[in-house]
TIGUMI-396437 format. One line per field, with one value per atom (N, C-alpha, C): residue in one letter; z, y, x; atom name. Coordinates in pm, 1 decimal. Example, Ala and Ser with C-alpha at 12.3 -4.5 7.8 and 13.67 -1.06 7.14 Angstrom:
# residues 2
rest <- [A;A;A;S;S;S]
c3 <- [780.0;780.0;780.0;708.0;714.0;787.0]
c2 <- [-569.0;-450.0;-330.0;-225.0;-106.0;3.0]
c1 <- [1319.0;1230.0;1320.0;1285.0;1367.0;1290.0]
atom <- [N;CA;C;N;CA;C]
//
This chain:
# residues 106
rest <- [X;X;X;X;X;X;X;X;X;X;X;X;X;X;X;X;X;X;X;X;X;X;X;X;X;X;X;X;X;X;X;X;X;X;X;X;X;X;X;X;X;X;X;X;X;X;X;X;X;X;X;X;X;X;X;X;X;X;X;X;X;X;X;X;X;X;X;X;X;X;X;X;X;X;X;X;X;X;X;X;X;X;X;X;X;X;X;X;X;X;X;X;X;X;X;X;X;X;X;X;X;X;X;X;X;X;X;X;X;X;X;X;X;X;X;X;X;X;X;X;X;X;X;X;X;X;X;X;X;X;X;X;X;X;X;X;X;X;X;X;X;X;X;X;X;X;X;X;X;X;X;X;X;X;X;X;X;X;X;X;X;X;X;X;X;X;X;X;X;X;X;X;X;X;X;X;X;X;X;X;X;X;X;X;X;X;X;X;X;X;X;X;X;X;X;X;X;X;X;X;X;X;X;X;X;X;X;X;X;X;X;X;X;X;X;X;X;X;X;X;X;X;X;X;X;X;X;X;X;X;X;X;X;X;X;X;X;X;X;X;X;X;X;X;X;X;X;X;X;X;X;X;X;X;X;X;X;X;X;X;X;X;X;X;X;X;X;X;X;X;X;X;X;X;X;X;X;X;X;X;X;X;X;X;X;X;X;X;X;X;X;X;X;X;X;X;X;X;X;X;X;X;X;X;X;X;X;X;X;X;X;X;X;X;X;X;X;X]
c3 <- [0.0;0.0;0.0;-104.2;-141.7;-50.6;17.4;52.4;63.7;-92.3;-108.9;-124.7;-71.8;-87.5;71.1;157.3;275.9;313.2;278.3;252.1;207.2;85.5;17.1;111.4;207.7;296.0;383.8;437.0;531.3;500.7;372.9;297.9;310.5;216.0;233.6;350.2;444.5;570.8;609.0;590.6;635.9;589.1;434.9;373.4;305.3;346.4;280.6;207.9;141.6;65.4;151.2;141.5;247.1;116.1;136.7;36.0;51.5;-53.9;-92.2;-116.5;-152.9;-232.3;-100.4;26.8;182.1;251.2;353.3;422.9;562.6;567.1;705.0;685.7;551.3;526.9;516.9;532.2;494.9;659.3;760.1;903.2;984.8;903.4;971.8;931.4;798.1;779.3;842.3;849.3;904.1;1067.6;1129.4;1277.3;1282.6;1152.1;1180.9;1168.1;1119.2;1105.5;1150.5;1302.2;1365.2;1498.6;1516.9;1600.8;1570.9;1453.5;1398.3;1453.5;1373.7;1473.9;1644.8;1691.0;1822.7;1904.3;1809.3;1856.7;1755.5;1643.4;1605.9;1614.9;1569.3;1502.6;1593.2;1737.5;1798.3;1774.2;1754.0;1696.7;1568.3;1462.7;1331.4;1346.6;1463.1;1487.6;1525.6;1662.9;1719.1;1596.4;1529.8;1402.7;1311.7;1263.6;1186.6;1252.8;1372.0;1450.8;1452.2;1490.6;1448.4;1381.5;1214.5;1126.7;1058.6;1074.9;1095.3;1191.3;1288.1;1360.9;1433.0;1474.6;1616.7;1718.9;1826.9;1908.3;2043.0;2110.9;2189.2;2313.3;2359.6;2494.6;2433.9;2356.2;2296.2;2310.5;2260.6;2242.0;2408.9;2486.4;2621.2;2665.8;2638.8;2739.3;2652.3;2537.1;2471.1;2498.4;2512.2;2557.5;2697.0;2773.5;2938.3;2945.5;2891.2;2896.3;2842.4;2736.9;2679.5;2721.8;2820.7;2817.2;2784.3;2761.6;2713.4;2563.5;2482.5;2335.2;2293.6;2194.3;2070.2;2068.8;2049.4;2076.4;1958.7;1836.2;1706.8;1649.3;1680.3;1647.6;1697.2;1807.6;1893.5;1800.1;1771.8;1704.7;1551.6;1529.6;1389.0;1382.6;1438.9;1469.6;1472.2;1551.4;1574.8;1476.9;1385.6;1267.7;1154.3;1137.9;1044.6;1091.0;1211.3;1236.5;1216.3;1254.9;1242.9;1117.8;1033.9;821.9;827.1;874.2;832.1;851.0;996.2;1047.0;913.6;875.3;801.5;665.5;629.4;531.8;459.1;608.5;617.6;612.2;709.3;708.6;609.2;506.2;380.3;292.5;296.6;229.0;249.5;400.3;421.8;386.3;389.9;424.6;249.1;163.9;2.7;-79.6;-134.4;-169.2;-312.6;-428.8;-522.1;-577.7;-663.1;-699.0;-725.0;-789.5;-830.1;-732.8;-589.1;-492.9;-457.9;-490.7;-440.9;-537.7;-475.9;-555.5;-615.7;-726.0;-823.1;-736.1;-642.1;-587.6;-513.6;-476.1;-345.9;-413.0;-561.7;-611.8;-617.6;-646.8;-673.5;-829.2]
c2 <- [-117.6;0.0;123.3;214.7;344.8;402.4;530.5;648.4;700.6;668.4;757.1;662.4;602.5;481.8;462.2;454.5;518.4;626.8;725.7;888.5;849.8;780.7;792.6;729.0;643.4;590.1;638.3;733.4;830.8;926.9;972.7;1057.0;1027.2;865.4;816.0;796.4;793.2;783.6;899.4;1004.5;1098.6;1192.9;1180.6;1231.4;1352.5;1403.3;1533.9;1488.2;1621.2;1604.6;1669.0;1601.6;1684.9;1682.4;1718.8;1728.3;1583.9;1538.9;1426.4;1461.5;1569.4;1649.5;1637.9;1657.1;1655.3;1611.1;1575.5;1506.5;1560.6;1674.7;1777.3;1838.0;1872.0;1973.5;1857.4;1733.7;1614.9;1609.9;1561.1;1595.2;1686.2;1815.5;1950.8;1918.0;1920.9;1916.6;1778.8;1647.6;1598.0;1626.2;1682.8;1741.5;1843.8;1926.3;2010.3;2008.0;1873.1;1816.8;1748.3;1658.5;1589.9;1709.7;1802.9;1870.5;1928.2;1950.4;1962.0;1884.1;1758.4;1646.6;1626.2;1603.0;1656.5;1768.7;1834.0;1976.1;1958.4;1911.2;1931.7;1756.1;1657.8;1507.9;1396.8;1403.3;1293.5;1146.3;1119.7;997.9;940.5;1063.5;999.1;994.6;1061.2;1050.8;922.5;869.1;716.5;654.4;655.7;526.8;551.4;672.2;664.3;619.9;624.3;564.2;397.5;334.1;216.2;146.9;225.4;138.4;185.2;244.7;303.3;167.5;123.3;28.6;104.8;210.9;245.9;238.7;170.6;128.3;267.6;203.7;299.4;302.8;182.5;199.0;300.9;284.8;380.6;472.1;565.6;638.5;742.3;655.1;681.8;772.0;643.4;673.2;804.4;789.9;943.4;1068.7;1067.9;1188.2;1239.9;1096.2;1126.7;1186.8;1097.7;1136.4;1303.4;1331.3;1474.3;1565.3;1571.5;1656.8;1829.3;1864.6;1984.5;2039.5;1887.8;1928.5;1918.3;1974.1;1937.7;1828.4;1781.3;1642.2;1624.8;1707.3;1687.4;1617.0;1686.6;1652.4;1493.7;1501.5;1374.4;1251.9;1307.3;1152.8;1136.7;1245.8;1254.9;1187.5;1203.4;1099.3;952.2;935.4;841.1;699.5;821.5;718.4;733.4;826.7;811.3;661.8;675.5;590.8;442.4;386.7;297.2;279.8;389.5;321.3;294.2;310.2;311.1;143.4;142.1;-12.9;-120.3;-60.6;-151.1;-151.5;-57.9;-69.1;-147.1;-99.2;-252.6;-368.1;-386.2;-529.5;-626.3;-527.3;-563.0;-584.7;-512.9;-557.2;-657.0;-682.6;-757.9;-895.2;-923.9;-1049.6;-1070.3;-957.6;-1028.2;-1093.4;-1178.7;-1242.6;-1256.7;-1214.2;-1250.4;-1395.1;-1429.3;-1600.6;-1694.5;-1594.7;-1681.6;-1716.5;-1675.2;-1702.4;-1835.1;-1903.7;-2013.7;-2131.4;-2233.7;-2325.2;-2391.6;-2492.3;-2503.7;-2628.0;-2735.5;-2814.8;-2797.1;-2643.8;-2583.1;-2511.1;-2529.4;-2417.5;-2540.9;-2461.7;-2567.8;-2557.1]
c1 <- [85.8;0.0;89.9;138.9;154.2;127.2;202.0;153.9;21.0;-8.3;-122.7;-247.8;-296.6;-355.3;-390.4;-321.1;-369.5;-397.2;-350.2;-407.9;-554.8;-529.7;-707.0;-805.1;-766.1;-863.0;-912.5;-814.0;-836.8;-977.6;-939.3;-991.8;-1135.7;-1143.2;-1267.2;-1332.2;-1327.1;-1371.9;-1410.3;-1357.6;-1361.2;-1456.1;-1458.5;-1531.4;-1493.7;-1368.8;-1292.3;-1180.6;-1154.1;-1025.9;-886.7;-824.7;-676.9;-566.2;-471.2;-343.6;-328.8;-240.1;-173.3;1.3;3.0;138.8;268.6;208.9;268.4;227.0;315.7;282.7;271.3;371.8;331.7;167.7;112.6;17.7;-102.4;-64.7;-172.7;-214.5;-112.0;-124.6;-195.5;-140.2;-218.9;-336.9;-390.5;-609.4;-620.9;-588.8;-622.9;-639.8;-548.9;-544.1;-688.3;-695.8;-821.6;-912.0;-952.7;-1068.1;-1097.9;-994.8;-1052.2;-1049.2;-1023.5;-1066.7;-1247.3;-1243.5;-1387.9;-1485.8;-1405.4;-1527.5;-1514.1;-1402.4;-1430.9;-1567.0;-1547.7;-1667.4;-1767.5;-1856.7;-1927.1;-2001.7;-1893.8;-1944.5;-1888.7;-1850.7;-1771.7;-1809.9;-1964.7;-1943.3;-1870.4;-1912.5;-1865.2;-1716.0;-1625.9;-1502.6;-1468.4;-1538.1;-1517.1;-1577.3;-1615.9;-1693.4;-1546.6;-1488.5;-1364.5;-1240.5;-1241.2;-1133.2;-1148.8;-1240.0;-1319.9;-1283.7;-1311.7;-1252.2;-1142.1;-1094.8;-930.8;-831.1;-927.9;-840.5;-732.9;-797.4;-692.6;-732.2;-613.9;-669.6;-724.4;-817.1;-870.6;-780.4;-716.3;-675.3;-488.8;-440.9;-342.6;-430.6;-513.1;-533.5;-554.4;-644.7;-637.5;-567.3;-437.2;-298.0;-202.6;-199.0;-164.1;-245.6;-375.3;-423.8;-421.0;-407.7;-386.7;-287.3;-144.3;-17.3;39.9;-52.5;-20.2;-131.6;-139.6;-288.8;-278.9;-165.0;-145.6;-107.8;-88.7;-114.0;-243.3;-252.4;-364.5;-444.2;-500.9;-601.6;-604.5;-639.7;-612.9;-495.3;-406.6;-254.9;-238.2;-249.5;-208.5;-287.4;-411.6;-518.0;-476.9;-444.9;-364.5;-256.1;-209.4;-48.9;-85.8;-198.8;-216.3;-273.0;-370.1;-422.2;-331.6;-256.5;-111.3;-48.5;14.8;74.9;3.6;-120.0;-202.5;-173.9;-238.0;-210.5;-39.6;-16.1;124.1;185.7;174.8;199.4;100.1;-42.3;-129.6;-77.0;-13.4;19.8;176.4;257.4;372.0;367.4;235.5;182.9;157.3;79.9;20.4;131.0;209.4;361.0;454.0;471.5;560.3;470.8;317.3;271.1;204.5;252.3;180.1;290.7;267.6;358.0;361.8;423.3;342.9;349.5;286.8;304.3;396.1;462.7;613.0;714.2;670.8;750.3;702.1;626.1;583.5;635.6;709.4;745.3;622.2;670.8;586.3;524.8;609.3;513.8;419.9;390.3;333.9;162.1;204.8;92.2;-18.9;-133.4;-305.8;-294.4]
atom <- [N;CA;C;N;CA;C;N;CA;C;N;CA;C;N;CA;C;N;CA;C;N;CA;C;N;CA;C;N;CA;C;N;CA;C;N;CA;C;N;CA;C;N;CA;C;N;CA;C;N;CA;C;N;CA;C;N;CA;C;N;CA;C;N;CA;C;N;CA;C;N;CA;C;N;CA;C;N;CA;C;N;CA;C;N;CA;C;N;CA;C;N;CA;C;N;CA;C;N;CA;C;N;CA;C;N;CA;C;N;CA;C;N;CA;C;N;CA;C;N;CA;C;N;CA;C;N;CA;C;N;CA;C;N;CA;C;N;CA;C;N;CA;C;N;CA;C;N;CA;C;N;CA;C;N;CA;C;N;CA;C;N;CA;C;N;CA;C;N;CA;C;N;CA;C;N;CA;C;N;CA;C;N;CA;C;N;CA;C;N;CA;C;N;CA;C;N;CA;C;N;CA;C;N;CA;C;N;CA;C;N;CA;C;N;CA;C;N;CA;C;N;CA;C;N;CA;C;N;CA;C;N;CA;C;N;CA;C;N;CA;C;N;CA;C;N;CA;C;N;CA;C;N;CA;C;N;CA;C;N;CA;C;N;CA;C;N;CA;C;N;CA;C;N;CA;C;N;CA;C;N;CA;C;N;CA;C;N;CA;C;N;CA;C;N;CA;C;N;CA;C;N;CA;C;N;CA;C;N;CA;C;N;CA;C;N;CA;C;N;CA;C;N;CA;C;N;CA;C;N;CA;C;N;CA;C;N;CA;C;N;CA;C;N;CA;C;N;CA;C;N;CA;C;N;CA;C;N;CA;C;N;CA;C;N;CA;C;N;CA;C]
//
């Protein structure tokens, strides 16, 4: 999974468009739009966190632990980081076919 391919998921979930071009300026609208939802949409926030697959008890302990940054920033970090690990994952565990010996294939 590309860069931008988790960006786009984000996106989709989210329902907005953020930059793709950066990655500091992809961070920041994402940071300001989950402060948005914080104050206007907190469920549709926990439903994008959800299936984002970040975990809640991390999340907890980063907002306990920082209670004097941004809440935006901090959850931003947080579902960056989430696509990020998902998107290693997906890499390290696809394999393409030809790696498979020929006695091994159906």
């Amino acid at each position: 999974m590309t860069n931008e391919l988790w960006k786009e998921e984000i996106m989709k979930l989210t329902g907005k468009e953020l930059s793709l071009a950066d990655a500091e300026v992809f961070s920041t609208q994402l940071a300001a739009l989950i402060n948005e939802l914080v104050n206007k949409d907190f469920d549709k926030l926990i439903s994008i966190l959800y299936r984002l697959d970040v975990s809640e008890q991390k999340l907890k302990t980063m907002l306990a632990q920082h209670t004097t940054e941004d809440a935006g920033v901090l959850i931003a970090a947080a579902i960056i980081e989430r696509q990020q690990q998902k998107a290693a994952s997906r890499q390290q565990f696809s394999k393409p076919a030809s790696d498979i010996p020929d006695d091994e294939k159906w």
